[in-house]
C-alpha beads as a LAMMPS data file, in Angstrom:
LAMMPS data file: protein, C-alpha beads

275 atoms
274 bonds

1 atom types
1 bond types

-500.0 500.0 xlo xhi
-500.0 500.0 ylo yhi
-500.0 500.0 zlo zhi

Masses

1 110.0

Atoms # bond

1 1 1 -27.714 21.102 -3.794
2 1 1 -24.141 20.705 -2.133
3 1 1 -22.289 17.933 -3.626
4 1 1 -19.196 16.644 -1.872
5 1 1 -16.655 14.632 -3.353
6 1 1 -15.097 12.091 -1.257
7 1 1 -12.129 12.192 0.742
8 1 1 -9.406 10.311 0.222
9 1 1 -8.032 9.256 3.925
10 1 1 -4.531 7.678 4.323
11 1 1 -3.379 5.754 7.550
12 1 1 -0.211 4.253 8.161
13 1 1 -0.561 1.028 9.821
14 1 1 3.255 -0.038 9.630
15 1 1 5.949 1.566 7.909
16 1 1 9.340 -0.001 8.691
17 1 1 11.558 -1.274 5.953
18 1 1 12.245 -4.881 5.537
19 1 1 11.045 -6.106 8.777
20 1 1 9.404 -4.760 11.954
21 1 1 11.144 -1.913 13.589
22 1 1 11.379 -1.133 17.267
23 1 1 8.381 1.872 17.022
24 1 1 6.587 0.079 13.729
25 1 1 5.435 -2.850 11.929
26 1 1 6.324 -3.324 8.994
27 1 1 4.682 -2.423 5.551
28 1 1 1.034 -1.501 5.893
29 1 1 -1.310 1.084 4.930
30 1 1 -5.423 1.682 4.713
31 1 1 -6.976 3.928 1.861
32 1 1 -10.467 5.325 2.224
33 1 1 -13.072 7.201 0.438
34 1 1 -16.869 7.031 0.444
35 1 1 -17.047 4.451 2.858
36 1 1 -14.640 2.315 1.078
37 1 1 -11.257 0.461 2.348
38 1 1 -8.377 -0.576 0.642
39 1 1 -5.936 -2.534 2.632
40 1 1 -2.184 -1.720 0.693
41 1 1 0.212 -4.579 2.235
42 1 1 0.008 -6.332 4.947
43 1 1 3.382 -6.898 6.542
44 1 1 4.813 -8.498 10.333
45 1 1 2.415 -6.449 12.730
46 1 1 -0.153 -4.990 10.831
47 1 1 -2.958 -6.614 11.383
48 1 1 -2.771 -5.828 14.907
49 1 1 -1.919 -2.466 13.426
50 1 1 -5.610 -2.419 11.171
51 1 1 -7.462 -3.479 14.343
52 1 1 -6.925 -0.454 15.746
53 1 1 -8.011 1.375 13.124
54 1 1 -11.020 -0.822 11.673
55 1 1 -12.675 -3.920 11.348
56 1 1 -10.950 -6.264 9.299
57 1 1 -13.748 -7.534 7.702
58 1 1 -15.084 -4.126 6.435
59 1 1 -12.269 -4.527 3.869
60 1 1 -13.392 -4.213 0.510
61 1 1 -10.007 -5.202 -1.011
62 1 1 -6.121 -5.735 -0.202
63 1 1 -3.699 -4.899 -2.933
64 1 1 0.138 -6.666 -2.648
65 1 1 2.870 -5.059 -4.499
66 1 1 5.157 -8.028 -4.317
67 1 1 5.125 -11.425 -1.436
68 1 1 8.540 -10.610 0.278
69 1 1 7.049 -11.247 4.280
70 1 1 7.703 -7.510 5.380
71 1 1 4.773 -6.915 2.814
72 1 1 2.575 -9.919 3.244
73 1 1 3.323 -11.793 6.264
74 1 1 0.191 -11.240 7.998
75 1 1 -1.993 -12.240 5.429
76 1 1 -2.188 -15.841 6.815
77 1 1 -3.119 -15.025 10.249
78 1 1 -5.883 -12.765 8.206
79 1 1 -6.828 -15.913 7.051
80 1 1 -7.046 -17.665 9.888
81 1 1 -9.605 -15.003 11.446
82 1 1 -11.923 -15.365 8.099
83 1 1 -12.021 -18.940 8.232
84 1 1 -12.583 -19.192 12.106
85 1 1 -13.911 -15.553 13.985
86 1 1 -16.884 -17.357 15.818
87 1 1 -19.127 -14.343 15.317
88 1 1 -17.704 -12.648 11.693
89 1 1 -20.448 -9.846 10.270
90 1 1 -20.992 -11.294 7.720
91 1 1 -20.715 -15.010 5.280
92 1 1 -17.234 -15.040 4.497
93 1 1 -17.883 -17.334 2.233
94 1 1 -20.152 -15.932 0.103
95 1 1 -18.606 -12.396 0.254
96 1 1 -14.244 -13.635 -0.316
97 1 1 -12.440 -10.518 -0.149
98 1 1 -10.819 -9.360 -3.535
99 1 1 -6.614 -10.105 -2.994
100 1 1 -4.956 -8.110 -5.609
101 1 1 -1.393 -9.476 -6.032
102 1 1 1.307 -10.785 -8.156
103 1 1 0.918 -14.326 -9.781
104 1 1 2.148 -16.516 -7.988
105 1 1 0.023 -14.878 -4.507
106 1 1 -2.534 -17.897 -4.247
107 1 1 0.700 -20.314 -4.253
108 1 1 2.795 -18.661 -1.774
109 1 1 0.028 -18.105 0.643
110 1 1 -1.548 -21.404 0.508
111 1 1 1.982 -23.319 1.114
112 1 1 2.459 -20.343 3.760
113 1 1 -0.612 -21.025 5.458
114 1 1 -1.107 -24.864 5.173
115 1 1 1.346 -26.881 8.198
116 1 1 1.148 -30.360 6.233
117 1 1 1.700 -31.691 2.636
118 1 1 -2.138 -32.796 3.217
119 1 1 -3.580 -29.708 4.279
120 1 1 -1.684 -27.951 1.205
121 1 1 -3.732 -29.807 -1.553
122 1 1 -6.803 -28.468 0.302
123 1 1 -5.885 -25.063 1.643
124 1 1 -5.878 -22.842 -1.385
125 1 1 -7.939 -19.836 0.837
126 1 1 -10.117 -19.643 -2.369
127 1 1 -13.028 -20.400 0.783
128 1 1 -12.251 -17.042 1.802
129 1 1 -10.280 -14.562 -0.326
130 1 1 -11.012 -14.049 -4.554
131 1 1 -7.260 -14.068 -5.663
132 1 1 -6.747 -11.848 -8.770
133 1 1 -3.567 -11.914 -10.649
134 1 1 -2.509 -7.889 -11.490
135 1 1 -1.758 -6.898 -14.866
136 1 1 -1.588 -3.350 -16.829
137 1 1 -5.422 -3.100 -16.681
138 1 1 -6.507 -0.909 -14.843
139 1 1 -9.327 -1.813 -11.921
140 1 1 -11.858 -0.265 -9.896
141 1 1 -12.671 -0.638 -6.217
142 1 1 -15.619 1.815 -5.395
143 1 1 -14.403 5.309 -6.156
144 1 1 -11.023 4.308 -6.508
145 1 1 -9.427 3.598 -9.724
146 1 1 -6.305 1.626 -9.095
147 1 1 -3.211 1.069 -11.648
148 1 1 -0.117 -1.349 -11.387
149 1 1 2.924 -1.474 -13.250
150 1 1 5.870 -3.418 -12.551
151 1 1 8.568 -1.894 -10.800
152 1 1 12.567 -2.701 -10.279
153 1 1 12.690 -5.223 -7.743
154 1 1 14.423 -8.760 -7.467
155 1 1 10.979 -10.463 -7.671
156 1 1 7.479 -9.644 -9.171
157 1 1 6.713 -6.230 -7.740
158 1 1 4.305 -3.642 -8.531
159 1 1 4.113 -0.166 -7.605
160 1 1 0.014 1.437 -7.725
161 1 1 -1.912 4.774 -8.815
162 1 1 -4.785 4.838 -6.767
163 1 1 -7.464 7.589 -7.895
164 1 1 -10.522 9.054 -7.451
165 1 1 -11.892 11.945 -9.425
166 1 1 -10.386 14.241 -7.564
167 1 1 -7.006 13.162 -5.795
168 1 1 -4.379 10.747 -6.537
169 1 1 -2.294 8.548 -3.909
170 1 1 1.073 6.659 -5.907
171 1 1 2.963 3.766 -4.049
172 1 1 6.171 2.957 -5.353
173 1 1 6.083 -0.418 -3.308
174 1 1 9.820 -1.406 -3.085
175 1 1 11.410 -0.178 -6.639
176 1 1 15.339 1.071 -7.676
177 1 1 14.543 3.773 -10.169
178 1 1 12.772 3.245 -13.029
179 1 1 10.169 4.641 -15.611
180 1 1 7.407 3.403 -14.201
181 1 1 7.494 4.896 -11.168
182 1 1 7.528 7.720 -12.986
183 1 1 3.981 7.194 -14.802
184 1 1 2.396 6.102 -11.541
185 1 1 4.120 9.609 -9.740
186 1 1 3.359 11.674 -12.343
187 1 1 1.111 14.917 -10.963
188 1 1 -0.093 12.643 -7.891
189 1 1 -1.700 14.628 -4.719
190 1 1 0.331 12.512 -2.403
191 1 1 3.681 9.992 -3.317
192 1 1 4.144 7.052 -0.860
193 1 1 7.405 6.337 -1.652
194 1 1 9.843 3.798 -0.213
195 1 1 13.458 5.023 1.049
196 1 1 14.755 2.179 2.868
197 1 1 18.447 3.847 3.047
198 1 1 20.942 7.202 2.644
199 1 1 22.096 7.240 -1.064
200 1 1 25.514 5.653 -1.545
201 1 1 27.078 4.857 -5.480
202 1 1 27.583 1.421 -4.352
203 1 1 23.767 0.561 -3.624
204 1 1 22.862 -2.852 -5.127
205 1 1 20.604 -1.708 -8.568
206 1 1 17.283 -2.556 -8.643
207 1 1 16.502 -3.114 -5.300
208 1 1 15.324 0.532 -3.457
209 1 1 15.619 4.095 -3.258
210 1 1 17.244 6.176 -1.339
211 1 1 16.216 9.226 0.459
212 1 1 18.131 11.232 -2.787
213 1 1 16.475 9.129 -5.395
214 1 1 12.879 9.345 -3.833
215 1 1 13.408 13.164 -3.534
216 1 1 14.020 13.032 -7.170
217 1 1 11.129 11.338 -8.086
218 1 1 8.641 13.590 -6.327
219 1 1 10.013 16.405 -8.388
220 1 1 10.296 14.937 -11.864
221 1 1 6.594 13.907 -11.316
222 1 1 5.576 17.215 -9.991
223 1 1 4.051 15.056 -7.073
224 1 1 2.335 17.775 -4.691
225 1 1 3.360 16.235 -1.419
226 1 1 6.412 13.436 -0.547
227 1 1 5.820 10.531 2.087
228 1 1 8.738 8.312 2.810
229 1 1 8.134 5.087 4.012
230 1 1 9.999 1.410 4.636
231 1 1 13.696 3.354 6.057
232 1 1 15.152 0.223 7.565
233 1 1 15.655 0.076 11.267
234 1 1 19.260 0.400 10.670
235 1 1 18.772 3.857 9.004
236 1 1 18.568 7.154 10.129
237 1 1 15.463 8.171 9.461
238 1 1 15.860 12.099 9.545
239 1 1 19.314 11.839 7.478
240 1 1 17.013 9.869 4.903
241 1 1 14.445 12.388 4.973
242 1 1 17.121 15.105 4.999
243 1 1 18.303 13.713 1.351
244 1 1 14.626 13.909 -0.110
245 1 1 14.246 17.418 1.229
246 1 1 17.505 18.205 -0.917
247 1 1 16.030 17.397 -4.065
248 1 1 12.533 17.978 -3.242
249 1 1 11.041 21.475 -2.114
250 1 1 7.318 20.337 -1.805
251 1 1 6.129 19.189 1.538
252 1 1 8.376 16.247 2.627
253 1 1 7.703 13.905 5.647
254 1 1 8.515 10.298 7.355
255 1 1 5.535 8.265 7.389
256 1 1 5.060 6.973 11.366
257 1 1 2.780 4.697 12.344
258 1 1 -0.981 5.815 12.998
259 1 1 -0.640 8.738 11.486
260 1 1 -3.514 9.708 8.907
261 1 1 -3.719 11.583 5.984
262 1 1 -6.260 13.488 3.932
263 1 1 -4.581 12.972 0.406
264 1 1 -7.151 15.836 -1.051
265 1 1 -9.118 18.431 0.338
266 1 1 -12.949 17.950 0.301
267 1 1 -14.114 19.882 -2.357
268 1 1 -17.639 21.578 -2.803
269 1 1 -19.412 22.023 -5.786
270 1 1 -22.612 24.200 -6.198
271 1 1 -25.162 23.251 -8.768
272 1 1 -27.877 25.552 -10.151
273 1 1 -30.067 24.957 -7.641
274 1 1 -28.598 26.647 -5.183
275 1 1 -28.438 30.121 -7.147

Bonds

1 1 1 2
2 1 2 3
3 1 3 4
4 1 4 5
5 1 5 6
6 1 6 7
7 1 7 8
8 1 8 9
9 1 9 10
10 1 10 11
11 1 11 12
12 1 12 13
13 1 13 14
14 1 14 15
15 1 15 16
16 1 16 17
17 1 17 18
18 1 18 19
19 1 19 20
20 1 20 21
21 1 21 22
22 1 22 23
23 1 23 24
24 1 24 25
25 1 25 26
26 1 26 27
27 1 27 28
28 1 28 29
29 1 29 30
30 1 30 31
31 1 31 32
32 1 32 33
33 1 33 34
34 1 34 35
35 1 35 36
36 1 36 37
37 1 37 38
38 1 38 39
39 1 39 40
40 1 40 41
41 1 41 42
42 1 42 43
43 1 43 44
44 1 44 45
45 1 45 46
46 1 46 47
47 1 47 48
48 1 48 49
49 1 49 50
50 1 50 51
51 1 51 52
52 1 52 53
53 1 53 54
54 1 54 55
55 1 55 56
56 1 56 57
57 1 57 58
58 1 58 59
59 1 59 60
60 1 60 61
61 1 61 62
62 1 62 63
63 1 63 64
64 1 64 65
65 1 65 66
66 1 66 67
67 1 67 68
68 1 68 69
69 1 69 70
70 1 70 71
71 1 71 72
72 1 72 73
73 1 73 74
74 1 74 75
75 1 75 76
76 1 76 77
77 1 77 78
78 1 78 79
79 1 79 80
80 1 80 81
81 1 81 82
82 1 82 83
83 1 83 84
84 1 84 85
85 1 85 86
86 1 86 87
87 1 87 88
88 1 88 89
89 1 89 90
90 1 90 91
91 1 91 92
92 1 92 93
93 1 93 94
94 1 94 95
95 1 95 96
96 1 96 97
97 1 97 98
98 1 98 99
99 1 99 100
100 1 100 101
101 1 101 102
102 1 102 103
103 1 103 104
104 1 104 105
105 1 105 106
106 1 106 107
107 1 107 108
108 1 108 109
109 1 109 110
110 1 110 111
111 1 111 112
112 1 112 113
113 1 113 114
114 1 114 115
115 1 115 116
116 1 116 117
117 1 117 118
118 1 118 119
119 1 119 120
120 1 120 121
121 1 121 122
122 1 122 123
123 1 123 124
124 1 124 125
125 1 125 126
126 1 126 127
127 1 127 128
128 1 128 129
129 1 129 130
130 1 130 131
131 1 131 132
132 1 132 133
133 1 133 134
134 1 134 135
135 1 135 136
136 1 136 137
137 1 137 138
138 1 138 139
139 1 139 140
140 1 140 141
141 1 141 142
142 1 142 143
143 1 143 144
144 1 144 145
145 1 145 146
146 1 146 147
147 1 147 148
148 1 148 149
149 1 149 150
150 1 150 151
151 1 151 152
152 1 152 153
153 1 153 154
154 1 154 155
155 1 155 156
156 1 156 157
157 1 157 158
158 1 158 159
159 1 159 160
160 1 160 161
161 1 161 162
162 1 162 163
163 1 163 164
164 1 164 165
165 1 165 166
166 1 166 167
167 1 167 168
168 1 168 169
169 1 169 170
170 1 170 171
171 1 171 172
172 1 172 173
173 1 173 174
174 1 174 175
175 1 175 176
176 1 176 177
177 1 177 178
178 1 178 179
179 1 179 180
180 1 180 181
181 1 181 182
182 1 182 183
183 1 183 184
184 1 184 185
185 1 185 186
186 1 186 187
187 1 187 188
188 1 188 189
189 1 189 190
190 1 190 191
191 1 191 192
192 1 192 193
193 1 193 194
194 1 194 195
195 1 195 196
196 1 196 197
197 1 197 198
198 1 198 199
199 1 199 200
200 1 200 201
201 1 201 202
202 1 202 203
203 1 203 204
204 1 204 205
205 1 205 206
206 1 206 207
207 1 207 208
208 1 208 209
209 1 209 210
210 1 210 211
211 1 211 212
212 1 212 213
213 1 213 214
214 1 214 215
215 1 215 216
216 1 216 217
217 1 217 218
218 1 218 219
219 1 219 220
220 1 220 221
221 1 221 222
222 1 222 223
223 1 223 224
224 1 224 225
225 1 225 226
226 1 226 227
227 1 227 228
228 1 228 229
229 1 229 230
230 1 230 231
231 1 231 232
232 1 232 233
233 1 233 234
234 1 234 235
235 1 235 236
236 1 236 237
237 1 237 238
238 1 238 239
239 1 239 240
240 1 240 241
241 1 241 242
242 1 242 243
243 1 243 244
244 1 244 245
245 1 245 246
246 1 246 247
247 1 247 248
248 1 248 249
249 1 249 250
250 1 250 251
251 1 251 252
252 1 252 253
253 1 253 254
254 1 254 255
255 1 255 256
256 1 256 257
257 1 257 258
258 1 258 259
259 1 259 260
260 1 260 261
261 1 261 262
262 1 262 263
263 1 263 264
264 1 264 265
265 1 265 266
266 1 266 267
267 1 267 268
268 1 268 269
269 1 269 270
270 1 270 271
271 1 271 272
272 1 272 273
273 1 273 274
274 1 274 275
């Protein structure tokens, strides 16, 4: 018997910092293995972004690392084509997608979503979506086992560990340095970090990383492979990937839209009876 593990498939649906860019949406990503999906963000432009990629209602869950609108801006018009897609696949409203977030998510996208004070006492998406508040606790989603911590950011903000038995994808969402993005780096097949600018001393703290700082991290967590993501229209993208390569020496690269990526190779497995 051949056993196959599943692979773990990455695609970039947006990947400009802090709002859209002229060749990308902003934040968005899809994570896949054994025929499950994981939407990661879902910032100004990527739904259009996941259309082209999937149906939106094969989702099995969407994780938000924090509610600034380049992560989570689209997640009311997502709502809107639950509640109203004359022919969906299936009952949305016996099968409400699972919306991993910070706290106050339910909140902020209700009053986001509702256009009246009257609509907002009875637009609370709970119809549609199964809001769940993210704490230290580890969760499954299919195969993947999926770990937040919270990260250095001027708001609630998480960065994830998503694994599978074999292969590990970390997001550092948007973080300064800190230790936890350290735990969720540490060994991982693939780091999606953030490096929305060129490192300068006078940075604000706690707000992002730098091409220098992500660098950094992939080596101190003896990450395999380094992804940058969110560089901010306004940045050079190859001067910010130029930094990471200076303190990295792994395989280092600037996420662009569409692009896909295996995060492990399949791996086979022979049992005894095939001897």
């Amino acid at each position: 018997m051949i056993w196959h593990s599943p692979t773990v498939l990455l695609t970039i649906l947006g990947c400009s910092g802090s709002l859209p860019g002229p060749q990308s949406p902003a934040s968005g990503y899809l994570v896949e293995a054994d025929g499950y999906r994981i939407g990661l963000e879902l910032g100004n432009g990527v739904l259009a972004s996941l259309q082209a990629h999937c149906d939106p209602f094969s989702l099995d869950a969407l994780l938000f690392s924090h509610l600034h609108p380049d992560h989570c801006a689209d997640f009311t018009t997502l709502a809107v084509m639950r509640r109203y897609h004359t022919h969906p696949p299936h009952d949305t409203t016996k099968r409400r997608l699972p919306v991993h977030g910070p706290s106050e998510a339910p909140r902020r996208f209700a009053r986001a979503y509702a256009e009246s004070a009257d609509e907002l006492r009875t637009a609370d998406l709970t119809d549609v979506f199964d809001f769940r508040s993210l704490t230290p606790e580890p969760f499954r989603v299919g195969p993947f086992h999926i770990t937040a911590a919270r990260v250095d950011h001027p708001c609630e903000a998480y960065g994830f560990r998503i694994a599978t038995e074999n292969a590990v994808l970390a997001f550092t969402g948007d973080s300064g340095p800190c230790d936890a993005l350290h735990g969720l780096a540490d060994g991982a097949d693939v780091l999606l970090s953030e490096a929305t600018w060129t490192h300068a001393d006078n940075r604000p703290p706690g707000t992002h990383l730098s091409g220098v700082q992500a660098g950094e991290l992939a080596t101190a967590a003896g990450a395999a492979r380094l992804i940058l993501t969110h560089v901010a229209p306004w940045t050079a993208p190859e001067a910010v990937l130029a930094e990471a390569q200076s303190r990295f020496t792994g395989p280092t690269e600037l996420a662009r839209q569409g692009e896909k990526y295996t995060v492990d190779d399949p791996v086979i497995r022979l049992t005894s009876d095939d001897s």
